[in-house]
C-alpha positions in Angstrom: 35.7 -62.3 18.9 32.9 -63.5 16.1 36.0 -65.5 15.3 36.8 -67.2 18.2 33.1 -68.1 18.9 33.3 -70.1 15.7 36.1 -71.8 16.4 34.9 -72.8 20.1 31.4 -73.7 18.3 33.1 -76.4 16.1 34.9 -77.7 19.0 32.1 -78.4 21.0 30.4 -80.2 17.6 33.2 -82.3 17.0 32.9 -83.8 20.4 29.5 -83.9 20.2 30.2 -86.4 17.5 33.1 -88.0 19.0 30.9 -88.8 22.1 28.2 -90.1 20.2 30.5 -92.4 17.6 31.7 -94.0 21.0 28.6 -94.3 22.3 26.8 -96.3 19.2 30.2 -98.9 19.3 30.3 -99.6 22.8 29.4 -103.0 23.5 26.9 -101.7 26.4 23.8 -103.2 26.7 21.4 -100.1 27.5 18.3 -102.4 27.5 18.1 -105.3 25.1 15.6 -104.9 22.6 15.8 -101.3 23.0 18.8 -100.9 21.6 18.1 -103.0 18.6 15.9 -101.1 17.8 17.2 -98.0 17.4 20.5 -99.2 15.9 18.0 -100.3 12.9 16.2 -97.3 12.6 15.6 -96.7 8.9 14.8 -92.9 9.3 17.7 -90.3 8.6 17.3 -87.0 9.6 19.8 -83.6 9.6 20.4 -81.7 12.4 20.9 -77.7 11.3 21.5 -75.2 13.6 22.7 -71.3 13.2 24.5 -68.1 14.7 22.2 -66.5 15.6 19.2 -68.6 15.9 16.1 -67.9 14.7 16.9 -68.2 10.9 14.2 -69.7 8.6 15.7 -73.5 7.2 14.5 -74.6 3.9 15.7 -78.2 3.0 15.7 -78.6 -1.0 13.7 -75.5 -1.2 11.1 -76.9 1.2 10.1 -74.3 4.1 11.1 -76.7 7.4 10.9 -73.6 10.3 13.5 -71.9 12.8 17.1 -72.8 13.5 17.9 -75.1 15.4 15.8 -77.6 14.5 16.3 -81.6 13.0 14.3 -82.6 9.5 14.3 -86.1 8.5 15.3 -86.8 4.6 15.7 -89.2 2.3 18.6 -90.9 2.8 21.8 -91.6 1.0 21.6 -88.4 -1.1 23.2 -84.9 -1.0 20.6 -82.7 0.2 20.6 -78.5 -0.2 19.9 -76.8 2.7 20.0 -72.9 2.9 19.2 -70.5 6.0 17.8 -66.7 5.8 17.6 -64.2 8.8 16.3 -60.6 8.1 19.1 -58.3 8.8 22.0 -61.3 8.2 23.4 -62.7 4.5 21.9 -66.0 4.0 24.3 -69.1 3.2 23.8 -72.8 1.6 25.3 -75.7 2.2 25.1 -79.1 0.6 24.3 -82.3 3.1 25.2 -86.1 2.3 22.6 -87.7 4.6 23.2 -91.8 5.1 20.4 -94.3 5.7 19.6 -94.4 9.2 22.0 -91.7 10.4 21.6 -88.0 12.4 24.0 -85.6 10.1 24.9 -82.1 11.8 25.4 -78.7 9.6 26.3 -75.4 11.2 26.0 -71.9 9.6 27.6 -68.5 11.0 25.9 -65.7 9.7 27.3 -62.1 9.0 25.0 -59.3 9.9 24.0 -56.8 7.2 24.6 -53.2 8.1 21.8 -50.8 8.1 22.6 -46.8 7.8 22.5 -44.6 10.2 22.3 -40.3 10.9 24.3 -37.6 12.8 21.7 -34.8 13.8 24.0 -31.7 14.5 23.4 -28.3 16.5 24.9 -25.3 17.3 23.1 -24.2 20.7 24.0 -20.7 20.5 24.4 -19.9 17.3 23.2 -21.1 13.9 23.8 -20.7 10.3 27.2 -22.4 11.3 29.0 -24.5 8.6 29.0 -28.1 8.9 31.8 -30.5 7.4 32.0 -34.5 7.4 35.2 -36.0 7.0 35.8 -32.9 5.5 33.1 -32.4 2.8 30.9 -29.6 3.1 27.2 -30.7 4.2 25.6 -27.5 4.7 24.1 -25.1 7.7 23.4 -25.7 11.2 21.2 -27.4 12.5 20.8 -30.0 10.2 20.6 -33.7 9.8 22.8 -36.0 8.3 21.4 -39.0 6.9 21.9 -42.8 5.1 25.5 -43.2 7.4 27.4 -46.8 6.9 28.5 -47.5 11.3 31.8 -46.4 11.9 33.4 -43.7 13.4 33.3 -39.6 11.7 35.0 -36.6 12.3 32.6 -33.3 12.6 33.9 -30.0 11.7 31.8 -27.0 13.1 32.6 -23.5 10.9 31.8 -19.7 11.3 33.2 -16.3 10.8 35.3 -14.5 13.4 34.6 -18.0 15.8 37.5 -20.8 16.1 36.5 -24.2 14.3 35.0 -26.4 16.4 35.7 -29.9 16.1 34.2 -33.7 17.8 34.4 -37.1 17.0 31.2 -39.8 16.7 30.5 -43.3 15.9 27.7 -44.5 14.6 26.6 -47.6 14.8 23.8 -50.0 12.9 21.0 -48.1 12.3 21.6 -45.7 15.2 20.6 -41.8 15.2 23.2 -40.0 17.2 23.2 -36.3 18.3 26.4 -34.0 18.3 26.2 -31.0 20.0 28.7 -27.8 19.8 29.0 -24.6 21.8 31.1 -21.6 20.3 33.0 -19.6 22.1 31.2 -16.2 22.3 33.2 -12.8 23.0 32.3 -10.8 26.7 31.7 -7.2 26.4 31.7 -4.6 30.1 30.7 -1.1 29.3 30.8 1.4 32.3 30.0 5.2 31.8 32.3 7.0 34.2 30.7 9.3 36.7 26.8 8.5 34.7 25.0 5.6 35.9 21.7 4.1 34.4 23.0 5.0 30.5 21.8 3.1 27.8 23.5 0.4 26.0 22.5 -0.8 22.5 24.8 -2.9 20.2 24.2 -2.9 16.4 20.9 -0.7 17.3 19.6 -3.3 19.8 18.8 -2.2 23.0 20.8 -4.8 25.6 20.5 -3.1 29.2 22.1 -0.4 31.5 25.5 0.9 32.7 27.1 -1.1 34.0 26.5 -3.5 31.5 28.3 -7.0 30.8 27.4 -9.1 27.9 28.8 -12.7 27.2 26.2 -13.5 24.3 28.0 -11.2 21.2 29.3 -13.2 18.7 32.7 -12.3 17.6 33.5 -9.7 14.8 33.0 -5.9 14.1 30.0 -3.6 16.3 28.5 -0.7 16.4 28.3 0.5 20.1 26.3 3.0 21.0 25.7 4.5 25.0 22.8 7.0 25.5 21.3 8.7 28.5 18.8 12.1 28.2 20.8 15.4 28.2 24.0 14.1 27.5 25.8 13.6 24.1 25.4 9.7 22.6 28.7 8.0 23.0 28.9 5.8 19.5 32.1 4.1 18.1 33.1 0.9 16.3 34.4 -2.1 18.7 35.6 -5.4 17.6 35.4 -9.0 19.8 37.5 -11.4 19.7 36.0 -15.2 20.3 37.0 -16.3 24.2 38.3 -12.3 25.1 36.6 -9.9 26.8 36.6 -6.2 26.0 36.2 -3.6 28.0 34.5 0.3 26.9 34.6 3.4 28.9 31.5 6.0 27.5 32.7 8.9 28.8 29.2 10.7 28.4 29.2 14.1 27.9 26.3 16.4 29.3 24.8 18.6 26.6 24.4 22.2 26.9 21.1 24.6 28.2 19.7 27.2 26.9 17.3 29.9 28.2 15.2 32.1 26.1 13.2 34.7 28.2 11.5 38.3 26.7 12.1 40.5 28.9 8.3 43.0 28.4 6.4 40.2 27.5 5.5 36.6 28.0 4.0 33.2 25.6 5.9 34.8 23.2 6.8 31.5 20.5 9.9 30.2 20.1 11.2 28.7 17.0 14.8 27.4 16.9 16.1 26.3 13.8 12.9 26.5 12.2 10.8 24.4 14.6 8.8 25.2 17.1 10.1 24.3 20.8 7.8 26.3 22.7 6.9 29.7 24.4 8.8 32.2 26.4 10.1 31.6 29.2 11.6 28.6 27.5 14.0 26.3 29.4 15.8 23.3 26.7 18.4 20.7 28.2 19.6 19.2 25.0 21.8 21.0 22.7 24.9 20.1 21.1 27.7 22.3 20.6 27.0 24.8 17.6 25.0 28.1 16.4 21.3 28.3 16.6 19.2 30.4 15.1 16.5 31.3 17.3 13.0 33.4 16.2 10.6 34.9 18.4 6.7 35.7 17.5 4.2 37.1 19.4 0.7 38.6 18.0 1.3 43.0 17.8 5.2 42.3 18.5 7.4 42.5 15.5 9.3 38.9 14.6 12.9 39.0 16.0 15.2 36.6 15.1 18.9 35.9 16.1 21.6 33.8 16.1 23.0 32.2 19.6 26.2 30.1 20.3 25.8 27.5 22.9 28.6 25.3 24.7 28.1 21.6 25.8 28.3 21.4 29.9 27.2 25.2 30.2 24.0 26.7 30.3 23.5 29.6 27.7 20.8 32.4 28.9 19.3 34.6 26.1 17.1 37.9 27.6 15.1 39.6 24.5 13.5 42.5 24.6 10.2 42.4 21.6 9.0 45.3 19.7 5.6 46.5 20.1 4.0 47.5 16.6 0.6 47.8 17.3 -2.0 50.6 17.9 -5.4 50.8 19.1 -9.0 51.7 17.1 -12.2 52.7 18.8 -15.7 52.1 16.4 -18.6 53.5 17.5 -21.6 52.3 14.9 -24.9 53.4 14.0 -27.2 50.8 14.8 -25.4 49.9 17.3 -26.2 46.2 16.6 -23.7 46.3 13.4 -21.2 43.6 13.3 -17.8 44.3 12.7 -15.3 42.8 11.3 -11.6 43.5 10.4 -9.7 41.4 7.5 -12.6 39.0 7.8 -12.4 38.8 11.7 -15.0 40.0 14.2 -13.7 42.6 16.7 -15.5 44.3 19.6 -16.1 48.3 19.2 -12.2 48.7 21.1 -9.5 46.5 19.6 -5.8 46.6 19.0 -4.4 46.1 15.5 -0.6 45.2 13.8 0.7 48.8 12.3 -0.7 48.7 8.6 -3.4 48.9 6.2 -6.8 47.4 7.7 -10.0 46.9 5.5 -12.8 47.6 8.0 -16.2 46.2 7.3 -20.2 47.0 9.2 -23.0 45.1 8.4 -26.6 44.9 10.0 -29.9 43.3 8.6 -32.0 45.6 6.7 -29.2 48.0 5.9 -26.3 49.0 2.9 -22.9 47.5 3.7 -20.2 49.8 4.7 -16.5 48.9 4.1 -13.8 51.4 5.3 -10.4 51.2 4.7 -8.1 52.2 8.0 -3.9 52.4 8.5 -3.3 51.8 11.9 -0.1 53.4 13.6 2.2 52.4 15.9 1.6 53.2 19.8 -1.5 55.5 19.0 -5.4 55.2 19.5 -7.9 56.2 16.9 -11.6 56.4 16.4 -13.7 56.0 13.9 -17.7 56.5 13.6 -19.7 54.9 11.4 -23.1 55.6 10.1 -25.1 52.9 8.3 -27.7 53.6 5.7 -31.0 51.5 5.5 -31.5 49.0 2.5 -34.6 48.9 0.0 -36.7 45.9 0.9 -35.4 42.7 -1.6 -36.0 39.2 -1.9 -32.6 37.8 -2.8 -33.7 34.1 -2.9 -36.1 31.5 -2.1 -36.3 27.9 -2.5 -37.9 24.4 -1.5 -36.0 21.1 -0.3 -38.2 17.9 -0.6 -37.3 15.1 1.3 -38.8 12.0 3.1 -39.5 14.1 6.1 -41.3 16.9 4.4 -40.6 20.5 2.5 -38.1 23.4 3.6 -38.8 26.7 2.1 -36.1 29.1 2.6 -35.2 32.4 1.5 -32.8 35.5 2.3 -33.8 39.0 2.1 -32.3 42.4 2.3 -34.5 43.9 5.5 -37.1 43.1 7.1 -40.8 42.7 6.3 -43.7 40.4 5.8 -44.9 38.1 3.1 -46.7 35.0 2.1 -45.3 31.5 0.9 -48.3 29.5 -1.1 -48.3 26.4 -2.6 -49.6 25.4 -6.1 -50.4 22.5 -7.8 -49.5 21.3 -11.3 -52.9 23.5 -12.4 -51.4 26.9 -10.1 -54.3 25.9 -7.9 -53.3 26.8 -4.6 -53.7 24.7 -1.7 -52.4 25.8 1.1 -50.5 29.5 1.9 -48.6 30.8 5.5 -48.1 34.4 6.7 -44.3 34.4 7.2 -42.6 37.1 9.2 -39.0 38.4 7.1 -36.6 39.7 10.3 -33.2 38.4 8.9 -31.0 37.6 6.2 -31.5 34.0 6.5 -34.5 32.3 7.5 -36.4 28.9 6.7 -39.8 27.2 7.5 -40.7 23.5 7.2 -44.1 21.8 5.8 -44.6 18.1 6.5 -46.6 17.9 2.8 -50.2 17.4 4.9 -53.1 19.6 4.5 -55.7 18.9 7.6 -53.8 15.9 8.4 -54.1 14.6 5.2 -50.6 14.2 2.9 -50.7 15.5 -0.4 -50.4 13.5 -3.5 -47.1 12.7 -5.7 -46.5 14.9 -8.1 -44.9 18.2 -9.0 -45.7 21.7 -6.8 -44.8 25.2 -6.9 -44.2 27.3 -4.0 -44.3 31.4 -4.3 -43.0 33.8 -2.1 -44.9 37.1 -2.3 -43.7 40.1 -0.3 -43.7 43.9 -1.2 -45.2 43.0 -4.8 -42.6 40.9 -5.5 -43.3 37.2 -6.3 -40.3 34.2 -6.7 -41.2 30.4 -7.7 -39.6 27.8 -6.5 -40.6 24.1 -7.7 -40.2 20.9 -5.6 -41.4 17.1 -6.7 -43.2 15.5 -3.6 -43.2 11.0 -4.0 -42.9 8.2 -2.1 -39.4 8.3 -2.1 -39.0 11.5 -1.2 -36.5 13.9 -3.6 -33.4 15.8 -2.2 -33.0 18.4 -4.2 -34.1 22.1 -4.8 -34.0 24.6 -7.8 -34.0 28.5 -7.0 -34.9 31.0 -9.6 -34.0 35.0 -9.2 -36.5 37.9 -10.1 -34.5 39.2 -12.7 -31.5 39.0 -14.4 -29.9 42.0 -12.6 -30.6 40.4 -9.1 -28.4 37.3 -10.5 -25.2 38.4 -8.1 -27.8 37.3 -4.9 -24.7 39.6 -3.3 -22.9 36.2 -1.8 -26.1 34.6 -0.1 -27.8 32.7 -2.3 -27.7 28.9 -1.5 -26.7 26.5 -4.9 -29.3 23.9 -5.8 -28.9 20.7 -6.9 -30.3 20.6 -10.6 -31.1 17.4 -12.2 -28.3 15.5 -13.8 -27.8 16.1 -18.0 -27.4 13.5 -20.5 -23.8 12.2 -21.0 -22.6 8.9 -21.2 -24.2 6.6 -18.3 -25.2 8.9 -15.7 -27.2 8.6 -12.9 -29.4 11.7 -12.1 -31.3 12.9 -9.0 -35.6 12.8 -9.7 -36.3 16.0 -12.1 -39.9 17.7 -12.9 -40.5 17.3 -16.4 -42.0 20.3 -16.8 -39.0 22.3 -15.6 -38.1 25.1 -17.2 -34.4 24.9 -17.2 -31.6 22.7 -16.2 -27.9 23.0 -15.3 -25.2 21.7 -13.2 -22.1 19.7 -12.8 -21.8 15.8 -13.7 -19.8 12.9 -12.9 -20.1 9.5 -15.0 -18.7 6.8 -15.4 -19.0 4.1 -18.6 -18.5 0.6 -20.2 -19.1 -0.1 -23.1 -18.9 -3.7 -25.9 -19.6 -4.2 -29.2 -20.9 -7.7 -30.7 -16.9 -8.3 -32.1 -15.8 -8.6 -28.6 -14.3 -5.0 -28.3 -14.6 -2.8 -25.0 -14.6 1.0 -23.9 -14.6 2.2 -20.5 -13.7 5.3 -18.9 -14.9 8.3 -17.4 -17.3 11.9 -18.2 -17.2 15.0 -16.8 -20.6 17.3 -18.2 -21.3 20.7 -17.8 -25.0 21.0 -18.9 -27.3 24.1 -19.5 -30.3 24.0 -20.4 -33.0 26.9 -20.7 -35.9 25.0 -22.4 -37.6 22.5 -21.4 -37.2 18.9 -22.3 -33.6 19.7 -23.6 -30.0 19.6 -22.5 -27.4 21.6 -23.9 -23.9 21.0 -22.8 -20.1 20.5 -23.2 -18.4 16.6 -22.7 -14.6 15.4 -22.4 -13.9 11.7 -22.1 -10.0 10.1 -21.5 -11.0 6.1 -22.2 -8.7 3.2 -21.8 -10.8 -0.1 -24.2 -9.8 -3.1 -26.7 -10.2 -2.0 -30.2 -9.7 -4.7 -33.2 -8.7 -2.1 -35.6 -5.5 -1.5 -34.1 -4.6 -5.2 -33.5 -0.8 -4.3 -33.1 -2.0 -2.1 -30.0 -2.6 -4.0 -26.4 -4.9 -1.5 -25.6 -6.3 1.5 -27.8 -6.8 4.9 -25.7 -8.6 8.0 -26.8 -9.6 11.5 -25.6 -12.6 13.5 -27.3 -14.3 16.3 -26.5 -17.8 17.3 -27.8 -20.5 19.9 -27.6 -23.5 18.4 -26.8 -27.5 18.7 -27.3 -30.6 16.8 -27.0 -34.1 15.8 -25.1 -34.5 14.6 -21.8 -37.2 14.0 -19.3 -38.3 12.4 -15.8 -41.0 10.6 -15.2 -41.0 9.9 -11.6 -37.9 8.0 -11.1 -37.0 7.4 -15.0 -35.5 9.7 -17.3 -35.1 9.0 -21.1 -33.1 10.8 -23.0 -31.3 11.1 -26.6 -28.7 13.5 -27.7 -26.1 14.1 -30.2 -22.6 15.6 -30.4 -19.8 16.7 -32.8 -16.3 17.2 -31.8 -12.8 15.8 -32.1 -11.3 12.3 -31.3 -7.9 11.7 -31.1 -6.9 7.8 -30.7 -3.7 7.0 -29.4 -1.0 4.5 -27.6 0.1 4.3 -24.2 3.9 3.9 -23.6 4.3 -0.1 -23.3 0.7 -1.0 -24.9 2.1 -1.3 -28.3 3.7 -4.6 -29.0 6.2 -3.5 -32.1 6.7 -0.4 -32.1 7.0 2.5 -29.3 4.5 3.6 -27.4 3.1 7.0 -27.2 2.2 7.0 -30.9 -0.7 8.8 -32.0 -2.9 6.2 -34.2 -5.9 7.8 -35.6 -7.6 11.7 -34.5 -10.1 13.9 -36.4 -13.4 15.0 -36.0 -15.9 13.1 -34.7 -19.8 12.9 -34.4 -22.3 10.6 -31.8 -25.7 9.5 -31.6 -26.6 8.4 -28.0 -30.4 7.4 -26.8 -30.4 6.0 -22.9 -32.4 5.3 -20.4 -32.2 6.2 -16.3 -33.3 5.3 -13.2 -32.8 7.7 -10.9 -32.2 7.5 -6.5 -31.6 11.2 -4.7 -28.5 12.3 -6.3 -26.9 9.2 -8.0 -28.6 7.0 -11.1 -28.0 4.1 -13.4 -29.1 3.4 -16.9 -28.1 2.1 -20.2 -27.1 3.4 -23.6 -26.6 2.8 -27.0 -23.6 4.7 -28.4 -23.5 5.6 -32.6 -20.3 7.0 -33.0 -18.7 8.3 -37.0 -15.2 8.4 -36.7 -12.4 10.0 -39.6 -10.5 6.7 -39.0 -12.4 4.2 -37.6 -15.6 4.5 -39.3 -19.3 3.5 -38.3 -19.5 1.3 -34.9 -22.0 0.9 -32.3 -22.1 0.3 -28.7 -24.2 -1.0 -25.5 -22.8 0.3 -22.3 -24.4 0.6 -19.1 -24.1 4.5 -17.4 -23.3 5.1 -13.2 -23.4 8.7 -12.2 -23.6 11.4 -9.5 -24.6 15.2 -9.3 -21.7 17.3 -8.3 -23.5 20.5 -8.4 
């Protein structure tokens, strides 16, 4: 067609210029003068048009404008004149203009192809393979770009589906959409005689018998049909792409079973090990097979058997339980005395498994009694018990400070009267109550005012006084307000407290960065249970940090006495072949220590071993696990806390003498808690 218009184009110029030769020769007269003067016309122009118009002329390089258009020239010489379109090739052409003349020049551009792109899906599936012209351009959907116009063949590819194949053109710069749909297989499950079973495919739940699925892509599935008290149907079907399959579940209905005891009820049933309930027990689902079944009951021996059950039937099991219990009648002097069996409280009539029973009685203000009793089978029993009164004791008696105020409490033996004063730092006393002893465990509060008026901060004892027996206790009253308490026995022989003396919560000892609760200085001993943790650098760049356990006693005042273990992971330039350098020591401990309101300095020293050693992986050339340097050991450490309730913080300075390491020393800060 393009060339056929050209050849129709020329046509139509050559007899443009046939006319117009016959025209000029004519001996015509088309106005006199007129003509004259255009026959001696000295200006010469060229006439330039183009397929397509529009195309930018330039005439000896010289910009003239759009096609078609006429530019005059100097005449009688060849003349250059070129045409550019964006989107077309350009062309020259050389132009012999005469004097006085119109000179035509035509051009026929060829349009310059632009690229184009094929965006291809797969509407019900994906991850399909895609091939152009049969190269391999990747998965579905995707995009396929910078395409020269012409015509492509698509190939669509995926297991266990057909390939799928279509045909596009593309054209000049066109984006053009291809579109497949594979061919899925159909799947009908029915469940014969059962209605409403479940159907899942490849564990996915996709609806109810009957069922009919036309999304399941081709290939190997599992298939499995469920409904409650019948047996799962599962099996292994295939689909085929464009077939339809068809399943019949044939759902079988599990098997009952009924356990009853035939002398008893809420006996509990356990079959196979787990508990399913009590008797009577009704359970639909059971597959074919043994079962072991056990039956419990409180005073019934444990029976246990093993049952048989058939899928379809119901299996009934009738038991008859073995009573092994008998019965015990107490009868107590006081009456009020609680009783209790194997640590249980019972009323004066009870019934009790066959067997050895420890029987104990106990009532304020007299002597435990602890009896031990067999219990037979079907019988009754008595048993009379006569208590014996106790000797007047003050097992223990302490003081809890806190914002709110003081509790005093103590726990004596029987019952009596007393006094609870208060001393000061001097043993002034400033203020006393008559308190009334009438059981084991009693407290009364003081909200730390005398006439209205609170007392200062500072350090108080309190004394119980009853039946010319006296016990301190000494609390710390500030702004703060302490949480803690320290109890002291008469003598060492009352140390056992018999089980009812409360712990206290001493103040914390000196290890490596603890925190400790707010202590009396003048306290007269010190002891308890510590938790710390530590980090430590020295001025080469090295680092410890790890954690302390401390188990402090300490009898005399101002000092600590106690035991300390430490596992701690740091960096340690000596080893420089080590990532990290670890070490365990252990030392016995001993030193000063004090509180001053809420600071506490202290200083001690310890001697033990030190064993350093290497993680496996923290060594870089050789194994790990080796042990690099142990012997014994010796510290300096002076500190400083600040103390809050139970916890503190502080600093340290750590002097430590090792076999292998030598002299170092160490700033570390110190976080720790009271355990104990």
């Amino acid at each position: 067609m393009r060339r056929f218009g050209k050849i129709f184009f020329c046509l139509l110029l050559s007899l443009f210029s046939v006319f117009s030769s016959v025209a000029t020769t004519l001996p015509v007269d088309f106005g006199g003068d007129e003509y004259k003067d255009l026959h001696r016309s000295e200006h010469t122009y060229i006439e330039i048009r183009s397929n397509p118009n529009g195309a930018a002329v330039y005439v000896d390089g010289k910009y003239q404008g759009v096609t078609p258009l006429r530019a005059e020239v100097r005449p009688d010489v060849n003349h250059k004149v070129e045409v550019e379109k964006p989107g077309w090739r350009g062309e020259s052409k050389n132009v012999f203009a005469s004097r006085g003349s119109v000179s035509s020049v035509s051009f026929y551009l060829d349009e310059i192809p632009s690229a184009g792109s094929i965006h291809v899906s797969v509407k019900n599936a994906s991850g399909c393979s895609l091939y152009l012209d049969g190269s391999y351009k990747g998965k579905s959907p995707l995009t396929i770009k910078d395409l020269k116009p012409g015509r492509y063949k698509i190939r669509v590819s995926k297991p266990n589906f057909p390939d799928e194949y279509k045909t596009v053109t593309v054209a000049s710069g066109e984006n053009v959409r291809a579109e497949f749909s594979l061919r899925m297989g159909e799947l009908w499950v029915h469940s014969p005689g059962v209605s409403g079973a479940s159907v899942y495919v490849d564990g996915k739940y996709k609806g109810t018998t009957p069922y009919h699925g036309s999304d399941i892509e081709p290939g190997t599935h599992e298939l499995k049909v469920t409904k409650s008290h019948y047996k799962s149907y599962v099996r292994k079907i295939t689909l085929r792409s464009g077939y339809t399959q068809s399943v019949n579940a044939d759902l079988e209905k599990l098997a009952e079973l009924y356990v009853r005891t035939t002398n008893t009820t809420g006996a509990s049933v356990y079959i196979n090990g787990r508990s399913v309930g009590s008797t009577p027990y009704h359970g639909e689902d059971f597959e074919s097979g043994y079962y072991t079944v056990r039956l419990e009951k409180k005073h019934y021996r444990t029976e246990e058997f093993s049952v048989f059950v058939d899928e379809g039937r119901t299996k009934n099991v009738n038991y008859e339980m073995t009573k092994i219990s008998g019965y015990l009648d107490v009868s107590a002097y006081p009456s009020s005395a609680k009783i209790t069996v194997d640590g249980q409280t019972y009323s004066r009539s009870m019934e009790l498994d066959e067997g050895i029973h420890q029987l104990r009685a106990q009532c304020f203000g007299y002597e435990d009694m602890t009896e031990s009793v067999e219990i037979i089978r079907n019988r009754h029993q008595s048993l009379d018990l006569s208590l014996v009164p106790r000797r007047f004791e003050i097992l223990s008696f302490f003081a809890e400070s806190s914002p709110g105020g003081v509790k005093f409490k103590w726990s004596v033996t029987a019952e009596g009267s007393g006094v609870i004063s208060v001393r000061d730092s001097s043993g002034a006393e400033i203020v006393s109550w008559n308190v009334e002893l009438g059981s084991w465990k009693e407290y009364i509060e003081w909200d730390r005012k005398i006439a209205g008026v609170p007392v200062e901060n500072g350090s108080y004892t309190a004394v119980l006084c009853a039946s010319g027996d006296e016990v301190p206790a000494t609390f710390v009253v500030s702004g703060g307000g302490d949480s803690f308490s320290k109890q002291r026995s008469l003598d060492s022989a009352r140390e056992k407290v018999r089980g009812e003396m409360e712990k206290a919560s001493p103040s914390k000892s000196a290890a490596d960065l603890t925190f400790f609760s707010m202590d009396n200085v003048f306290e007269s001993e010190r002891n308890g249970l510590f938790f710390s943790l530590d980090c430590g650098f020295k001025s080469d760049g090295d680092y410890e940090a790890g954690g302390t356990f401390t188990v402090s006693w300490s009898p005399i005042p101002f000092t600590i006495f106690g035991a300390e273990g430490t596992f701690t992971r740091g960096k340690n330039s000596s080893y420089p072949s080590a990532d990290f350098s670890n070490f365990a020591s252990g030392y016995i401990i001993a030193g000063l220590t004090g509180t001053f309101g809420a600071i506490r300095p202290y200083v001690y020293v310890g001697a033990g071993y030190c064993g350093y050693f290497a993680l496996p992986g923290d060594l870089k050339s050789s194994d790990g696990g080796n042990m690099l340097a142990s012997g014994l050991s010796m510290e300096i450490v002076p500190g400083i806390d600040f103390i809050f309730g139970k916890w503190s913080l502080g600093a340290f300075f750590r002097g430590r003498q090792d076999m292998e390491t030598g002299n170092y020393g160490m700033f570390g800060l110190s976080v720790g808690i009271d355990l104990w």
